[in-house]
NUTOR-435623 format. One record per atom (N, C-alpha, C, CB): z, x, y. Coordinates in steps of 0.2 Angstrom, whole numbers, plus 5000, padded with zeros to 4 digits. Glycine has a CB too. Layout:
ZXY/...
END
This chain:
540454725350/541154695348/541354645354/541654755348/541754605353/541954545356/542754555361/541954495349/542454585367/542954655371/543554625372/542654685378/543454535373/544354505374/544554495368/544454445379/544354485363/544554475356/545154535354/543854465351/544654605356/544854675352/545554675359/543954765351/545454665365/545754675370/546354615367/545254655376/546554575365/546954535365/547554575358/546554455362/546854585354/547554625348/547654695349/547254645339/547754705357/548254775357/547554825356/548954795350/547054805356/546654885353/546654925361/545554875347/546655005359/546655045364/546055085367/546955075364/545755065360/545055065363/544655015368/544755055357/544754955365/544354895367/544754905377/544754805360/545654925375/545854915382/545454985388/546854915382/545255035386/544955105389/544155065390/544855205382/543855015385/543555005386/543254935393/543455015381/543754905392/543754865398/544054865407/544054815396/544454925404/544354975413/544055005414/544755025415/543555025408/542955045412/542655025415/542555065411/542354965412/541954905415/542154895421/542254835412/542754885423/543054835428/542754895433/543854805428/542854975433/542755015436/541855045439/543255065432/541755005433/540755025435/540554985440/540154995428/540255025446/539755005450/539154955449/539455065452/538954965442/538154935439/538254855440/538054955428/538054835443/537854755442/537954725437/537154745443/537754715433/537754705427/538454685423/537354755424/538654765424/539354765423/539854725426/539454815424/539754715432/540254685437/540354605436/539954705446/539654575432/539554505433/540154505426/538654475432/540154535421/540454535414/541254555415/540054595409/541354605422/542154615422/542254565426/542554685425/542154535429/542454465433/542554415428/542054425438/542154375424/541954355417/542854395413/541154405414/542754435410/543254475406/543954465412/542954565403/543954465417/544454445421/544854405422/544354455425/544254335422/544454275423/544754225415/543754255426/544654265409/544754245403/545554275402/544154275397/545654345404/546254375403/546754335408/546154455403/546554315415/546954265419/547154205415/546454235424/546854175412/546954115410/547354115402/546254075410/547754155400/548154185397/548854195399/547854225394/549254185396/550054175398/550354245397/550654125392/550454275401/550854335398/551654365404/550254405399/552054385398/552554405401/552754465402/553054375398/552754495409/552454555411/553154585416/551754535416/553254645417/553754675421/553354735424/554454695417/553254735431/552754785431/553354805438/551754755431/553054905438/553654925440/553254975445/554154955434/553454965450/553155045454/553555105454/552955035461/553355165453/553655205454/553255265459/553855225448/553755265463/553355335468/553955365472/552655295475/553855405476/553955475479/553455535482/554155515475/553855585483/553355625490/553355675482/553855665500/552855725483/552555765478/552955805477/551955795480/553055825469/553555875467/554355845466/553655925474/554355765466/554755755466/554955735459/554855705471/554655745454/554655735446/554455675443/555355745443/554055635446/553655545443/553455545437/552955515445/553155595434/552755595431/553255615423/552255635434/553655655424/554355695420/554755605418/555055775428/554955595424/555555535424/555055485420/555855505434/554555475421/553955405419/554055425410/552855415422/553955495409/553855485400/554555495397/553455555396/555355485401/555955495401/555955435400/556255535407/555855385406/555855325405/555455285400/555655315410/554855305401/554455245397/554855245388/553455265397/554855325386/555055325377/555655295378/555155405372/556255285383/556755255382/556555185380/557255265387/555855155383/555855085383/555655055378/555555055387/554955095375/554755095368/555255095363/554555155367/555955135363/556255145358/556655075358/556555205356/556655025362/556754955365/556254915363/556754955371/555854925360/555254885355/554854855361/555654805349/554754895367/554454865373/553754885373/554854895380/553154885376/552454895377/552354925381/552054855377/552354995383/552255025390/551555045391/552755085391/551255025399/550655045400/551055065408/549954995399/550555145407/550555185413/550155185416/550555235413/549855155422/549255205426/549455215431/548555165429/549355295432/549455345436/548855355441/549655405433/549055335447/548355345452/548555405457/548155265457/547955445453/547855515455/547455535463/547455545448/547855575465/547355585471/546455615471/547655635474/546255595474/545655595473/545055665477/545455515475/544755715473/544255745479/543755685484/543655795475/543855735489/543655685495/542755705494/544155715505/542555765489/541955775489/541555735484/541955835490/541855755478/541755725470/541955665468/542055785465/542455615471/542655565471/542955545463/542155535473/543155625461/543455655454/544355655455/543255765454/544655625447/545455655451/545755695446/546055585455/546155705447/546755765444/547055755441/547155795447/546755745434/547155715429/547755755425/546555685424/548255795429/548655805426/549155775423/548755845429/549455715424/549855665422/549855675417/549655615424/549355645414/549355615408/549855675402/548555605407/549455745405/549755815403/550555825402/549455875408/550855795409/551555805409/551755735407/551855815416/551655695403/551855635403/551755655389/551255555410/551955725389/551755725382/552255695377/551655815380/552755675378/553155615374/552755555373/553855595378/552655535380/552655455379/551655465378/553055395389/551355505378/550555505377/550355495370/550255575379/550955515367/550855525355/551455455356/551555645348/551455415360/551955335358/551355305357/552455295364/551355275350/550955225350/551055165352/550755225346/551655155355/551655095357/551655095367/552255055354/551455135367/551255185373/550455185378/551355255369/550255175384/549655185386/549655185393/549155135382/549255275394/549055305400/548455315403/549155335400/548355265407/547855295413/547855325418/547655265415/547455385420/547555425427/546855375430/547355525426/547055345435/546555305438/546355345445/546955225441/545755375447/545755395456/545755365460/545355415458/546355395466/546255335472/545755315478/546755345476/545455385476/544755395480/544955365488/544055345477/545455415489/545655375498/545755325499/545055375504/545955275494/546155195496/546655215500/546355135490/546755165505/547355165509/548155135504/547255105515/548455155506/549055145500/549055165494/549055085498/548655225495/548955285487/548855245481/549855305487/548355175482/548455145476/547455105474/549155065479/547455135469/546655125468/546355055468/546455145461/545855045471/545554965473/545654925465/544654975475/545554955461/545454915455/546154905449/544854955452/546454945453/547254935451/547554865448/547654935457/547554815453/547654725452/547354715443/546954665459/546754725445/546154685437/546454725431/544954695436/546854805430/546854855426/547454825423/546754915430/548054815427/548554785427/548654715423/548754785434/548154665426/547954585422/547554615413/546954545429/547254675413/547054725408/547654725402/546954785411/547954775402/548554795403/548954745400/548654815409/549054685403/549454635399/549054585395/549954595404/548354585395/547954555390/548154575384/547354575391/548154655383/547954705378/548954705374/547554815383/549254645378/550254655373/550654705378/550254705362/550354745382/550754765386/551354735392/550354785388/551954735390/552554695393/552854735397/553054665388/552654815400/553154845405/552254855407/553854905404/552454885413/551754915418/552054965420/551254875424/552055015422/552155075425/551655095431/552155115420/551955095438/551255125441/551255165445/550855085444/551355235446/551655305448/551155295454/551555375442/551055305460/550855295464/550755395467/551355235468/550355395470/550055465475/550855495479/549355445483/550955475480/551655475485/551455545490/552455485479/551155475496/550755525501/551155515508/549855505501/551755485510/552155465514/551855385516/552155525520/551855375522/551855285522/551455235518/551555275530/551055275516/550555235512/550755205506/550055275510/551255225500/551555205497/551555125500/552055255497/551755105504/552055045504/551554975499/552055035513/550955015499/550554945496/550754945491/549954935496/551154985488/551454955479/551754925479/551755005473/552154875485/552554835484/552354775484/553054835487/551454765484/551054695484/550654715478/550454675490/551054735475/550754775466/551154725460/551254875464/551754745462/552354765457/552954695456/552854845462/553354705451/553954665454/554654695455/554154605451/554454765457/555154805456/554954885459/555354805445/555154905463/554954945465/555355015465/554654925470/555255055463/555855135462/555555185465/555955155454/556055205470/555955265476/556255325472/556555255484/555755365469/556055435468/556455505473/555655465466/556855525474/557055565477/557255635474/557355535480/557455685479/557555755476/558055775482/556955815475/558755805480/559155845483/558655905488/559555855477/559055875495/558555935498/557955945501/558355965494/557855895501/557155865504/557055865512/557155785500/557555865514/557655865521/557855795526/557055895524/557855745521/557555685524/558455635522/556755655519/558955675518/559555655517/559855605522/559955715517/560155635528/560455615533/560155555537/560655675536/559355565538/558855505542/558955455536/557855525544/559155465528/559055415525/558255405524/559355365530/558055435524/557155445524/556855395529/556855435518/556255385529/555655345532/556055255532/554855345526/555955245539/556255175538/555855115534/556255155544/555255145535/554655085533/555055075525/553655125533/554855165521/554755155516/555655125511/554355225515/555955165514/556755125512/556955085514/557155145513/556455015516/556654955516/556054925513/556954935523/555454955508/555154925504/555454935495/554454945505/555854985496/556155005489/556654965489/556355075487/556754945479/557254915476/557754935474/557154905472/557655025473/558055055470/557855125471/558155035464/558255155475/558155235477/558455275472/558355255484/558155325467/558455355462/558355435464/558155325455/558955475466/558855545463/558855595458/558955565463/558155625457/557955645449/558455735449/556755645447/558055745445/558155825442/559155825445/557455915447/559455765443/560155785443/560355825438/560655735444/560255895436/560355925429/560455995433/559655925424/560856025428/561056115427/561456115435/560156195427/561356165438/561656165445/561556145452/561756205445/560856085449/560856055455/561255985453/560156045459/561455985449/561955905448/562255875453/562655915443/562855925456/563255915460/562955885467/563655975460/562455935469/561955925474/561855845475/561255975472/561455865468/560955755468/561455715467/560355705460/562155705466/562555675466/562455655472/562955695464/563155695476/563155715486/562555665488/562855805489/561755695487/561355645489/561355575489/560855655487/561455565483/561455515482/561955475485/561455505476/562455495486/562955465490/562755435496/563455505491/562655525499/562455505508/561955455508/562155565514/561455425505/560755385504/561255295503/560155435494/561755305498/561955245498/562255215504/562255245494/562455285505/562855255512/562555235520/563455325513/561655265519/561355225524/560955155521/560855285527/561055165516/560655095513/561155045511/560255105507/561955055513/562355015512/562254965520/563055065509/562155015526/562054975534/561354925531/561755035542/560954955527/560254905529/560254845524/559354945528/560954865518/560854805514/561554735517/560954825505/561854755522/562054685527/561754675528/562354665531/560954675530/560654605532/559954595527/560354605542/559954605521/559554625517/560054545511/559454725516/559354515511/559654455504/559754495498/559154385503/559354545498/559054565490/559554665491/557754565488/559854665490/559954725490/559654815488/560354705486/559654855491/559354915488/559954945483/559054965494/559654965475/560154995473/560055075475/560154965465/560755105470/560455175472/560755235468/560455195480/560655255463/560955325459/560555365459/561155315452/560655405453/560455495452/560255475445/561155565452/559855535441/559655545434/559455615434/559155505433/559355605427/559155675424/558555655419/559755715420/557955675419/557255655417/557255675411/556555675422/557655745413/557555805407/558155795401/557655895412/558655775403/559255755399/559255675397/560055775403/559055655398/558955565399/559655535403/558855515391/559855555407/560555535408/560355485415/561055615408/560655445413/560355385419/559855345418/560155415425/559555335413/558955335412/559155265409/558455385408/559655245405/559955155405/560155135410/560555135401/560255175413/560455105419/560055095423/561155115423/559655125423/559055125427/558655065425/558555195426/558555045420/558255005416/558754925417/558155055408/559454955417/559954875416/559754855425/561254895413/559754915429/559654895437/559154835438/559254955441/558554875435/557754825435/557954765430/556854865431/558054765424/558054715420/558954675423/558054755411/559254665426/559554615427/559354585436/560354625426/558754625439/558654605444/557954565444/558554655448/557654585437/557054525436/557454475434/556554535431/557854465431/558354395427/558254385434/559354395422/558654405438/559054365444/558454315448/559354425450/557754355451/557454335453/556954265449/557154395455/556854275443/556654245440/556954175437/556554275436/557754185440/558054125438/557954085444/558854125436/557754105450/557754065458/556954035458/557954135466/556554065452/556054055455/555654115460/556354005458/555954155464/555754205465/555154265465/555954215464/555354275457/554754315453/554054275455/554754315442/553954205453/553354195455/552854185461/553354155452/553454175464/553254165474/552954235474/554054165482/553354295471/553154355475/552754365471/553454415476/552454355466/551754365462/551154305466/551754335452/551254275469/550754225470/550754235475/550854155469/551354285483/551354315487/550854355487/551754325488/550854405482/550354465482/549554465479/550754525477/549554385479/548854355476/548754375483/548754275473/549154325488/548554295494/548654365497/548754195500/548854395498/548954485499/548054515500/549454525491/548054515494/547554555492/546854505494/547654595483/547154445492/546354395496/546454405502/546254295496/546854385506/546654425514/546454495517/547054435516/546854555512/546654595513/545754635512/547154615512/545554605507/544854615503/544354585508/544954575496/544754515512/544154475514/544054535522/544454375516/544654565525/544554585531/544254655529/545354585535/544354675523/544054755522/543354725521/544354815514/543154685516/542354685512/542054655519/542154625504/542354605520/541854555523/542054565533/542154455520/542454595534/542454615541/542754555545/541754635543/543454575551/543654535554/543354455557/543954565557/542854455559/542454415559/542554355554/541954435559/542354365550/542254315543/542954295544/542054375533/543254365542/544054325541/544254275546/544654375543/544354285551/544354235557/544154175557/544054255562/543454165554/543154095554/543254055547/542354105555/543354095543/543754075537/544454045539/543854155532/544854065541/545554065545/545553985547/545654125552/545053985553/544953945557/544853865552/544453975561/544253875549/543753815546/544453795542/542953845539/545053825540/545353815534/545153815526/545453745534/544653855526/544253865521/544653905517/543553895523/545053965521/545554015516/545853995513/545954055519/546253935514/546853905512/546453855504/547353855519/545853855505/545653825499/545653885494/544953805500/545253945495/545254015491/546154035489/544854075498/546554035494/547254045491/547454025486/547654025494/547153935484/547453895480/547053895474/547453845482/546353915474/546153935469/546254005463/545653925471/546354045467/546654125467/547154095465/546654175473/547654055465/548454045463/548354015457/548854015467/547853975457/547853905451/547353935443/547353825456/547353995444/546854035441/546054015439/547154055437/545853965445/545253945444/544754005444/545253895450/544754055449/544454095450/544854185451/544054055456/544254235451/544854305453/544554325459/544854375447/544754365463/544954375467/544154425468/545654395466/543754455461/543054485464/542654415464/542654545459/542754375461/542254315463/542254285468/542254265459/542754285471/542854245477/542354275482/543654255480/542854325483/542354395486/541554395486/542454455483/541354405481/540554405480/540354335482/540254425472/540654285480/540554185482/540154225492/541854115482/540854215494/540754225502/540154275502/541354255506/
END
């Protein structure tokens, strides 16, 4: 079969089948997903791609199928990949997600992957980027990407995403600090889930005190952090959740914005790829020659992707 053709008309096959690809070690393979990468680049797509994360137990996966059937029934395209933590022995992961996500799994306009992170730094799987470029090949217009939510590491979904959502839980211990500095000044929007039955009152309160330390960090913040409560299980909050992201893409998108930070998180991951694969050295003399700033522009101008570069050098 003709894998970007079937890939183009939405099939979910053709789309299971070209994350695989991209995910195979085999030679062979790798030459054909760069190839299949570079075709699905050079196609226009209008994308919203959303990170969601939190620390464990905090309900992602509940709030994701809460969320996504609300978007669906919005005539929207939702793809999930949930990158799962990975055994450090079997390089296997824990594909429960998909299990807790049983609404939005029977959507057919609906699609979930459990991806393993296999220790990547950032809680976020190497092959994330090309799955994502996938993903909006295959008519998919929201992305969803639930992250490990392992404490600092999280941060690399915000060179993912254009929109990034902090889950939280009444209780947590982390109220009053406002949580991790790092991480609550990379979030868009810090939401408190399971506001339902009698911890309502509770997630409310949180949510307050949380606003009221993110109210000091957004004076000197151009882009604001928003910040409410929900209920995953009632759907209650779960529009406005959605009007939050959807009139903060408008906003960015009318300045021009959206694209810097997509073209930001290009040269992101080319730097970062070049200092992991190829070792600070390379980097450095790359740097130096001016040679990088040639790669930047090609990587932006979608001459090339970001594994060909890589294998080039």
């Amino acid at each position: 079969m003709n894998l970007f053709n079937d890939l183009k008309k939405g099939c979910k096959l053709a789309l299971s089948k070209a994350i695989t690809l991209i995910e195979s070690t085999n030679t062979d393979n790798q030459v054909n997903a760069r190839k299949l990468i570079l075709k699905c680049k050079n196609e226009k797509f209008s994308s919203i791609r959303i990170g969601v994360t939190g620390i464990p137990g905090v309900g992602k996966s509940t709030f994701i199928d809460s969320f996504g059937k609300y978007l669906t029934s919005k005539e929207h395209k939702v793809a999930v990949l949930a990158i799962d933590p990975s055994s450090e022995k079997t390089r296997g992961s824990i594909l429960g997600d998909k299990s807790r996500m049983e609404k939005l799994s029977a959507d057919q306009n609906a699609f979930i992957r459990p991806t393993p992170s296999s220790g990547f730094l950032g809680g976020v799987a190497n092959k994330t980027r090309e799955t994502i470029t996938l993903c909006e090949a295959a008519g998919y217009d929201i992305i969803i990407i639930e992250t490990v939510g392992v404490g600092q590491s999280e941060i690399s979904i915000n060179n993912l995403v254009d929109f990034t959502l902090l889950l939280m839980i009444s209780g947590a211990g982390d109220e009053l600090q406002g949580i991790k500095r790092g991480i609550i000044e990379f979030a868009d929007a810090i939401i408190v889930n399971k506001a339902d039955g009698e911890n309502k009152n509770k997630a409310i309160n949180t949510s307050i005190q949380y606003k009221n330390t993110v109210d000091l960090l957004n004076i000197n913040r151009e882009k604001p952090i928003h910040v409410g409560y929900c209920s995953s299980i009632n759907n209650e909050g779960i529009q406005s959740i959605w009007k939050i992201i959807n009139n903060d893409i408008i906003k960015i998108k009318s300045n021009n914005t959206f694209n810097q930070n997509r073209q930001k998180q290009e040269i992101f991951w080319l730097h970062k790829r070049i200092k992991d694969d190829l070792g600070l050295r390379k980097y450095e003399e790359l740097t130096k020659s001016k040679k990088i700033e040639e790669l930047e522009n090609e990587l932006n101008t979608n001459n090339d992707t970001l594994d060909n570069i890589i294998n080039k050098l």
